[in-house]
C-alpha positions, 0 to 999 in steps of 0.5 A: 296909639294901638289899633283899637285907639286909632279906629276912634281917633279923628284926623285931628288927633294926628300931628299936623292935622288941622281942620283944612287939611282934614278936607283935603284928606277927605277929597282923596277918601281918607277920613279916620287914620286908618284910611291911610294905610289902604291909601297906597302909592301908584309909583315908586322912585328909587332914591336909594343909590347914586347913578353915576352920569356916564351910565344914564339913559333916556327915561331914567329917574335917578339920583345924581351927585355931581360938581357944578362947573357953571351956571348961566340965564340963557336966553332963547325961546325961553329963559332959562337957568342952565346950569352943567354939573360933573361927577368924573363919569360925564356931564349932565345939564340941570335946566330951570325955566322959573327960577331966582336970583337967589336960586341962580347965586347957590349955583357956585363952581365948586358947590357940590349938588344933589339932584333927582329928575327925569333923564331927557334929551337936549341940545346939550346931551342929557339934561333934567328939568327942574329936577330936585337937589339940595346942595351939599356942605361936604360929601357926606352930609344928607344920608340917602333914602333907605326904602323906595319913595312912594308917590301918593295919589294927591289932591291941591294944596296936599303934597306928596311930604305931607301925606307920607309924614302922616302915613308914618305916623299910622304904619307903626300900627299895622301889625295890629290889623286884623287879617280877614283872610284866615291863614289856613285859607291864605296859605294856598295862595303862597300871598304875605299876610295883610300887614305885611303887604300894607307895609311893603306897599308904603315902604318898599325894601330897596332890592324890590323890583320896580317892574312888578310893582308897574306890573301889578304882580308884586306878591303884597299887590296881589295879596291886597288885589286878592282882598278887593276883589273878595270884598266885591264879591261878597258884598255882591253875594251878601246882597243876592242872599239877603233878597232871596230871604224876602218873598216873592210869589211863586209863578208856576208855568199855566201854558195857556198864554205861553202856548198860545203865543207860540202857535201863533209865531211863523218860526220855531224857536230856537234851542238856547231860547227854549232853554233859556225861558225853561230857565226863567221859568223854573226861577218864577215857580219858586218863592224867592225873587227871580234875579236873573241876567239874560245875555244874548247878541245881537239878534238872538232872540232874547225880546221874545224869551221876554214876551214868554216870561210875561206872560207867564206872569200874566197867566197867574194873575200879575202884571210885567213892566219892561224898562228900556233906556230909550223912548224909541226903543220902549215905541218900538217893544210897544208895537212888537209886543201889542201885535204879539199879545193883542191877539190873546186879548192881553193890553199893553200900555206905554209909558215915556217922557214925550206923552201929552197929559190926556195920552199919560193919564189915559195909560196911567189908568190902564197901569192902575186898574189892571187893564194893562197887563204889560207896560212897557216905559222909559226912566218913566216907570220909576215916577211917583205917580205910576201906581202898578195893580199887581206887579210881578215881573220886572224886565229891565233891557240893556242893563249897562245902560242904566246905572247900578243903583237903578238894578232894582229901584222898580221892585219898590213899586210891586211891594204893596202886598209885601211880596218882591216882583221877580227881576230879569235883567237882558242885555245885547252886549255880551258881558266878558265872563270877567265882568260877569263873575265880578259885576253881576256876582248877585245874579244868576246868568242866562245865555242865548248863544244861537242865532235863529236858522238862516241869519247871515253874518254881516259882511265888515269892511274898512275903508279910508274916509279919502275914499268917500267918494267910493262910500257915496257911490256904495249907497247910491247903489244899495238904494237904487237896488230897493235897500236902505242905508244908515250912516252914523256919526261918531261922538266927537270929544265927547261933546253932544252938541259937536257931534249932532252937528257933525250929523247935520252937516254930514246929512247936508253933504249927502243931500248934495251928493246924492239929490235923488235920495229920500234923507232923513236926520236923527240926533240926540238934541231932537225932541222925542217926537221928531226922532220918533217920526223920522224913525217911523219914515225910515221904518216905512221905507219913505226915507232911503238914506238915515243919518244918525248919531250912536242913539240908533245903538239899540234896538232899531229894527229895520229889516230892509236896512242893509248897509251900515256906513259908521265913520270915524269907528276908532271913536267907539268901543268894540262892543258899541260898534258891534251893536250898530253893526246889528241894525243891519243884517236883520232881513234875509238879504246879506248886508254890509257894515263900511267902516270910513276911519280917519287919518289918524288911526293908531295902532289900537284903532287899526286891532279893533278894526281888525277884529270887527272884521274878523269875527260877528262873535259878541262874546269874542268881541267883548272879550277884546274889548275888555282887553284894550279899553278896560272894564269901566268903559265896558260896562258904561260909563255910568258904571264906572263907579262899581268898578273903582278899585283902589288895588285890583284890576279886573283885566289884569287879575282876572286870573285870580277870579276862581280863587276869589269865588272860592275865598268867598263860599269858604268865608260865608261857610265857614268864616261868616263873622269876618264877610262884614269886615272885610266888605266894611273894609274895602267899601266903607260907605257901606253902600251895597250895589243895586240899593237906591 
């Protein structure tokens, strides 16, 4: 079979192979032959050498060779077959808690036995546990394995026999993969070549070290790590390319609006705003779409660098949509932006779930027909029945808030006249540098790193839920002194429902606790119009204590909120906690964030709460938690799947991101022929991100 057969060959032509198994094999994502070549083993187990039984210790996985001396059912707690082995070195207890008659019979004293398992500890001394063994007829039958033993990522009713015997029957023909990383380019990385890497990954030579493989740093690792990642890249590169090909209006800055607007604020702008709008500016005077990532902390700034690039848009003619992903956020940025651009005779229209048929007809007119200059909506922008007039800008806040695929759904609304609207993505979790070379390698990137003059960092604390009386105490004086008070509950084992009534019991108890209060509720199994309504009470200054579950994350603004209570904090990423932590601080007086942790807080817990502690730096919190949590969790959990590498890791290579960035500009230069397959290679589906 030479490589050109096996790229049209089925699975079925493969020995063994039936049309039940082909499902199997399609589960673990392998569906032609050469699949199995980048279907690559997460473990390794050294059946290559005998371990003698004095030598073992704690953890060990080894091969054993010994003498049974005797067999026996014991019965305690649970049956089982013991069975004590020796080999002239020490004794070693092989315990089988299901098990024959049969199986109990081979357990002759004098037999010799075979045995690889896992070294524990037990009332005897060590023991393994249904280890594997075969028993031997003399002392030289069954040769030992001469490569490590890969372990196979699997799937019900597809063993780890099964998969290596087809793999063997693939790895033959390795030598003949095409190497999409020319050699002259590969050798500055000192990395073995593709075929090799693929076969030392399937069967290690027996003086390899295991603790590189565990590592991630063996060489034919990185070398396929180094691949993944270029694939990534250039499959993000590829879709930035073939968007600026497409045309967009070009959107030179009028000022009449612009300058407007900046007459009428009560405060400067800031520089890194000035710079960033400048940015966004020069991008919408050109005849290619604007892709355009915004990032900014908490509290820095960006809405307003938003407003700016609307109405740049507006000014020449065109209409800006802003999608944020909750209804209380698009009510609020409905509000803000009505009294910021009413004044210049602007309208803005809203657009979410919770309208009645007269209110969403109403608005959906104003979108049609132009009246509605900017329109701010939910997921609900993206329905059928929004018809824009002449849409030019889209604004998407909190990016990592909706999936991938929706990066650039709306652009299909603003193409009626064959031009793409211009896109700027914002976002107030700041996205570690990692991430963002990998990630959003199709966008350009802005950020906004200074706060507005005179904005106090938040004062963080820590403080046992023991102490809770204390923490009552704490708010029922914040309140009596005129602030106001958010206590937000945590995700309880990722259930929505325990978690909103850990929110309505807390809410109950503080009521008890504190009669003299003005209390309101907002979790996620409220309507949209009860949590809009509570909001809107709390906002007013009505209510004095709000207890809430995670939905305040974004963009609640209470400016005389200044004490958050966050319980349970070790539950939550670093960069959630961060933004909770920034609905307060966002008057003039100095606010608190009290982080009420468990009992039960593990060491990871006790360094991210240091670390809140230690810094209000977004950047430098996101960075640690790229470190302890890992990208997907990051990103969000609806970004997972852009970040499922089979090889790669972005935290653990992240130091190898330069060379890919260069690896890539090297092959669109100079190798343009080969940035197809290698995307085809480590993305098979073709699917490009940011595509519907």
């Amino acid at each position: 079979m030479s490589l050109s057969t096996a790229t049209t060959l089925k699975l079925t032509n493969l020995k063994g192979v039936g049309e039940k198994l082909v499902e199997k094999l399609n589960k673990i994502g392998v569906f032609q032959p050469l699949d199995l070549l980048f279907h690559l083993p997460y473990r390794y187990q050294d059946r290559t050498r005998i371990a003698p039984i004095g030598g073992l210790r704690f953890g060990q996985a080894v091969v054993v060779e010994a003498e049974v001396r005797a067999a026996q059912v014991v019965f305690g707690k649970r049956r089982s077959l013991v069975v004590r082995v020796q080999d002239g070195t020490g004794t070693l207890t092989l315990r089988f808690f299901h098990f024959s008659a049969a199986q109990k019979n081979q357990f002759v004293a004098g037999n010799r036995v075979r045995c690889y398992g896992e070294v524990r500890t037990g009332s005897t001394g060590y023991e393994m546990y249904h280890p594997e063994y075969k028993l031997l007829n003399t002392v030289a039958a069954s040769p030992l394995e001469n490569s490590l033993t890969p372990l196979y990522p699997t799937t019900e009713g597809l063993n780890q026999t099964r998969i290596r015997l087809l793999v063997d029957q693939v790895l033959p023909h390795v030598r003949q993969l095409p190497d999409y990383v020319p050699e002259v380019l590969l050798q500055k990385f000192q990395l073995p070549t593709l075929a090799q890497a693929v076969q030392e990954l399937h069967h290690p030579s027996t003086d390899t070290r295991l603790d590189l493989f565990e590592q991630g740093q063996h060489p034919a690792q990185r070398r396929l790590a180094l691949e993944e990642l270029l694939a990534h890249n250039l499959s993000l590169k590829q879709l930035k390319q073939q968007a600026q090909l497409e045309p967009a209006v070009a959107m030179p800055l009028q000022g009449h609006h612009v300058e407007a607007l900046k007459a009428r604020l009560p405060f400067q702008l800031t520089g890194a705003q000035l710079r960033v709008f400048t940015e966004l500016s020069a991008d919408m005077c050109r005849r290619v779409p604007m892709m355009r990532l915004v990032q900014g902390d908490v509290g820095s700034g960006k809405t307003m660098v938003a407003v700016l690039a609307a109405l740049q848009a507006v000014e020449n003619g065109f209409q800006c949509a802003l999608m944020v992903p909750t209804e209380i956020l698009a009510e609020q940025h409905f509000n803000n932006i009505r009294q910021l651009v009413n004044p210049l005779g602007l309208g803005v229209a809203w657009l979410v779930g919770k309208h009645n048929k007269k209110i969403r007809e109403q608005q959906l007119a104003e979108v049609a027909d132009g009246r509605a200059a900017i329109v701010v909506g939910t997921h609900a922008l993206f329905q059928e029945s929004v018809h824009f007039h002449r849409l030019g800008l889209i604004i998407i806040d909190e990016q990592h808030r909706f999936g991938v695929h929706q990066r650039l759904a709306l652009r299909e609304k603003g193409q009626s006249s064959g031009q793409i609207p211009h896109q700027l993505i914002m976002t107030a979790t700041p996205i570690p540098r990692t991430l963002t070379m990998s990630a959003y390698a199709d966008l350009d990137c802005s950020i906004i790193d200074e706060l507005p003059p005179g904005r106090k960092p938040v004062v963080t604390t820590t403080i046992s839920d023991q102490r809770r009386a204390d923490v009552i105490a704490r708010v029922a004086s914040a309140c009596q002194s005129g602030r106001q008070v958010y206590w937000v509950c945590t995700l309880i084992e990722e259930s929505e429902e325990l978690q909103c009534q850990a929110a309505e019991d807390t809410a109950a108890d503080l009521a008890l606790a504190l009669p003299q209060l003005r209390i309101g509720l907002v979790h996620g199994r409220m309507k949209a119009a009860q949590k809009a309504e509570v909001m809107e009470r709390f906002k007013s200054g009505e209510l004095h204590l709000l207890v809430a579950t995670t939905v305040i994350e974004v963009g609640v603004d209470v400016p005389n909120a200044s004490v958050m209570i966050i319980e349970n904090p070790e539950r939550l990423g670093l960069a959630q906690l961060h933004q909770l932590r920034g609905r307060v601080g966002r008057g003039d007086q100095e606010s608190f964030c009290v982080l009420v942790y468990g009992a039960s807080l593990s060491q990871q817990g006790k360094e991210r709460l240091q670390v809140m502690k230690e810094t209000n730096d977004g950047f430098k919190i996101a960075e640690k938690d790229l470190e302890l949590r890992g990208p997907g969790e990051v990103l969000g959990t609806r970004q997972t799947g852009l970040m499922q590498f089979k090889v790669a890791d972005l935290q653990r290579d992240a130091g190898m991101l330069d060379d890919v960035q260069w690896l890539a500009e090297q092959l669109l230069t100079y190798y343009p022929e080969n940035v197809e397959p290698v995307i085809k290679r480590w993305i098979p589906d073709g699917e490009k991100y940011g595509k519907v």
